[in-house]
N, C-alpha and C positions, 0 to 999 in steps of 0.2 A: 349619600355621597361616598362615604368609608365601603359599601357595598358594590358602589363602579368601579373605584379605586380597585379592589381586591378582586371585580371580574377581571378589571385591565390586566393585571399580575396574571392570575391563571392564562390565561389569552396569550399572554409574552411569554409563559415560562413553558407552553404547548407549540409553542412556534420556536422556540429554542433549543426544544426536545425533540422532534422533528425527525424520521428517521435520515439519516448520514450516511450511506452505502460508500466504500473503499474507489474512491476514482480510478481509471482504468492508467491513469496518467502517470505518472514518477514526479517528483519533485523537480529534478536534474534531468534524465532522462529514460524513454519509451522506446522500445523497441517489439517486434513482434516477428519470430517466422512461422511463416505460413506457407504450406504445401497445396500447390497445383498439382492435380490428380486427374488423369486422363487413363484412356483404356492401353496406352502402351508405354507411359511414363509415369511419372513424379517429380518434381523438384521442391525445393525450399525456396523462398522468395523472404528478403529482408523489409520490415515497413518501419519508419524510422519517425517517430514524432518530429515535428519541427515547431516554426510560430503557430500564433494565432491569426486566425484572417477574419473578417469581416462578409457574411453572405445575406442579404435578405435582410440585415438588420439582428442575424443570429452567429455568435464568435462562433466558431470552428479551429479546432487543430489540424493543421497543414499534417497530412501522414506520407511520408513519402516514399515511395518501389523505384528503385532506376531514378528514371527522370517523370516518372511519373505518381502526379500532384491527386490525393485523396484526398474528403474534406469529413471529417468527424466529429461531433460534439457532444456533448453529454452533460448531463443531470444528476450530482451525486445527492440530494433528495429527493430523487423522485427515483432513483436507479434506473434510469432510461440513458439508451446515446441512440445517436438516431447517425444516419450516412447520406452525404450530400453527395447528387447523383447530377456532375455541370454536363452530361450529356442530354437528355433530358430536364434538366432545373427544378428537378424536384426532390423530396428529402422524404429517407423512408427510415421506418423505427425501425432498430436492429438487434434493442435487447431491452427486457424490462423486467426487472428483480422484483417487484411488487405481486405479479402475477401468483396465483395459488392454487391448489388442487379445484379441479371444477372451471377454472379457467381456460381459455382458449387464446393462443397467437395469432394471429395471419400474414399469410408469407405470400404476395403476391393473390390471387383472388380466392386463398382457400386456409382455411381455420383451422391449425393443428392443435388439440388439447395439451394442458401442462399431464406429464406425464409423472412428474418428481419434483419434491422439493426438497434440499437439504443443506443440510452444512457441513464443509470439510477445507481442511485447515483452515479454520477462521474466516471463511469465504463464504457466501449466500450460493446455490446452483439452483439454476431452476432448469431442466429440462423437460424439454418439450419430444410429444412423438411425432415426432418426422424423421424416419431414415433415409440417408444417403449411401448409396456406393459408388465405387469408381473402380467399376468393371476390372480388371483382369488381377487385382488386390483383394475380391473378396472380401474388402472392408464394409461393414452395415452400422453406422453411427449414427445416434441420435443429434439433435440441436441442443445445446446446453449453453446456456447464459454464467459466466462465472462473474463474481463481485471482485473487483479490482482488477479482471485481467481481457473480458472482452468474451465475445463469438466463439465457438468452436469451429464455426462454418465461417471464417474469417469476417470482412466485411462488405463484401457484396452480395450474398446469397441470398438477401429480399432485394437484388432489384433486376432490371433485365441484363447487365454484364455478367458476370459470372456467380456460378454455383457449386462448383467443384474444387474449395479452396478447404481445406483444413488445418487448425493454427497446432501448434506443432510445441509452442512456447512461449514464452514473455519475459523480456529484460527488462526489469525495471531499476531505473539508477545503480545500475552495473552488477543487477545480481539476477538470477535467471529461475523464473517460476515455470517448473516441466509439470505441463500437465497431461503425462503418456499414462502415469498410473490412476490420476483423475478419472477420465475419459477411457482409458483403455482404446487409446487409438491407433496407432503405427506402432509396428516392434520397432520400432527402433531406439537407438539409446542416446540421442545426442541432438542437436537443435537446426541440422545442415543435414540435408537428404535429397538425396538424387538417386533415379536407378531406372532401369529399360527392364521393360519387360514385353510379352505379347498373350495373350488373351486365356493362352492355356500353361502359362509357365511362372510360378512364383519363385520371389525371389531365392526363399529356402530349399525350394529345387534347385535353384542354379548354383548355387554355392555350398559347401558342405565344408565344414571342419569338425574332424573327431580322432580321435575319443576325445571327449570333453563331460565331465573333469580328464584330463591326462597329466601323465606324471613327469616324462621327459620331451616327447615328441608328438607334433599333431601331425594330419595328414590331410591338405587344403586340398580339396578340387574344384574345380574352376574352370568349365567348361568354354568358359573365355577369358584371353588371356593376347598378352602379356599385363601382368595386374602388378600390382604395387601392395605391399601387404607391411602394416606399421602395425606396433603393440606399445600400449598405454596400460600405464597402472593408474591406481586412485585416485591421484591427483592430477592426470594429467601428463604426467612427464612421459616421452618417450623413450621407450627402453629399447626396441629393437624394428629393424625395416629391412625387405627386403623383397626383389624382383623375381616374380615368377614367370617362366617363358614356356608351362608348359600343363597340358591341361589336369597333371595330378603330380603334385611335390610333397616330399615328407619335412618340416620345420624342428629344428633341435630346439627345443627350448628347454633342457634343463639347467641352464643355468637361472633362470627363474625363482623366486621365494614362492611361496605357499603363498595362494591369495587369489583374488579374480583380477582379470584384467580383459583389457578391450582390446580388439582384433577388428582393424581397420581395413576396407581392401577399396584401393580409388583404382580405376581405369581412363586412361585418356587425360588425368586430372579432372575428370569432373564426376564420373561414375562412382557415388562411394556405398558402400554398406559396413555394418558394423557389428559385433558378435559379442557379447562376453562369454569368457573362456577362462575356467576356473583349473585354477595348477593344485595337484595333491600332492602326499608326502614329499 
């Protein structure tokens, strides 16, 4: 008897131990931007956790874009979330941390192997080889699973809606996990991206600021224009803005401290790119 007893314990103390992967979820609140990637644009797109709902008999979190209703759910023992697809009615896996070297995914009717496994900041990655590009970017990223934050390839890219989305960031209960140096995906520096391009022209062709480091003055061109050009330091704050009407302007900055700071340029209000620009002596 004392012998059942004590498998009973081991049994309970193996199922309590159980691995536990970081929910993709926030306590308070979930947020994610995610970039639409096509051959003459980009932009950022806001997904915004909400309730839970009830599908099949399987909860789900309401994620929501605009007015439009995602369904997501997830497994933090088994590190799985899978994506409800109510155009079809069917639910497809969309990430799985358990996965190991020698393992295999499948994306739609074909098996990509894990390529990597690792850990960084306290997070589990598993990625997989499948590359994506989105043509006139030159971008080639693999699929990578991150622990507590979700997809790189957003959340549709296993089903037939879309494949061309890349997550950009994650706000969890009001603090913001960038994963540009994770991934090494977009230069860009900030969590909100839009930009126009066409198939033979990137975006660091189109814009140029230098000398950089410089020490009093830069010299912005900007082959399109009229642009709007704002400058942030570390924290955020804005320190200087100002209208450009012309396709090459020289900017005074030395009234500036020693330090790096970000160089904002929005067009139309919706066109933005971003630059750090480091001031010397």
């Amino acid at each position: 008897m004392k012998n059942v007893i004590l498998l009973f314990i081991i049994i309970s103390i193996c199922n309590q131990t159980k691995a536990q992967y970081q929910s993709i979820f926030g306590q308070n609140n979930t947020a994610w931007k995610i970039m639409f990637a096509a051959c003459d644009y980009a932009c950022s797109n806001t997904y915004i956790a909400e309730n839970d709902t009830l599908i099949a008999q399987e909860t789900y979190k309401i994620i929501r874009r605009d007015l439009q209703n995602n369904y997501v759910r997830e497994d933090t023992a088994l590190g799985k979330i899978w994506y409800y697809d109510s155009y079809s009615s069917s639910e497809h896996l969309l990430m799985d941390l358990n996965l190991t070297l020698g393992d295999s995914f499948q994306i739609h009717n074909l098996k990509y192997p894990v390529d990597s496994v690792y850990y960084f900041q306290n997070k589990k990655h598993i990625r997989i080889k499948r590359y994506k590009s989105a043509c006139a970017y030159d971008s080639l990223n693999q699929l990578t699973f991150i622990e507590g934050v979700g997809c790189s390839s957003g959340f549709y890219y296993n089903t037939d809606l879309v494949d061309n989305e890349y997550l950009l960031c994650q706000i969890k209960d009001l603090t913001t996990d960038s994963i540009f140096e994770q991934l090494n995906l977009w230069d860009v520096d900030n969590c909100d991206y839009c930009a126009m391009s066409n198939r033979n022209i990137k975006e660091s062709e189109l814009f140029t600021v230098y000398p950089n480091p410089f020490t009093d003055k830069i010299l912005i061109n900007a082959p399109v224009y009229p642009i709007s050009i704002l400058i942030y330091n570390s924290i955020g704050q804005l320190l200087a803005e100002e209208q450009i009407f012309e396709e090459q302007v020289e900017t005074d900055l030395s009234n500036l401290k020693i330090g790096i700071y970000t160089l904002m340029m929005i067009i139309d209000n919706q066109l933005k790119f971003t630059k750090k620009i480091v001031k010397m002596n």
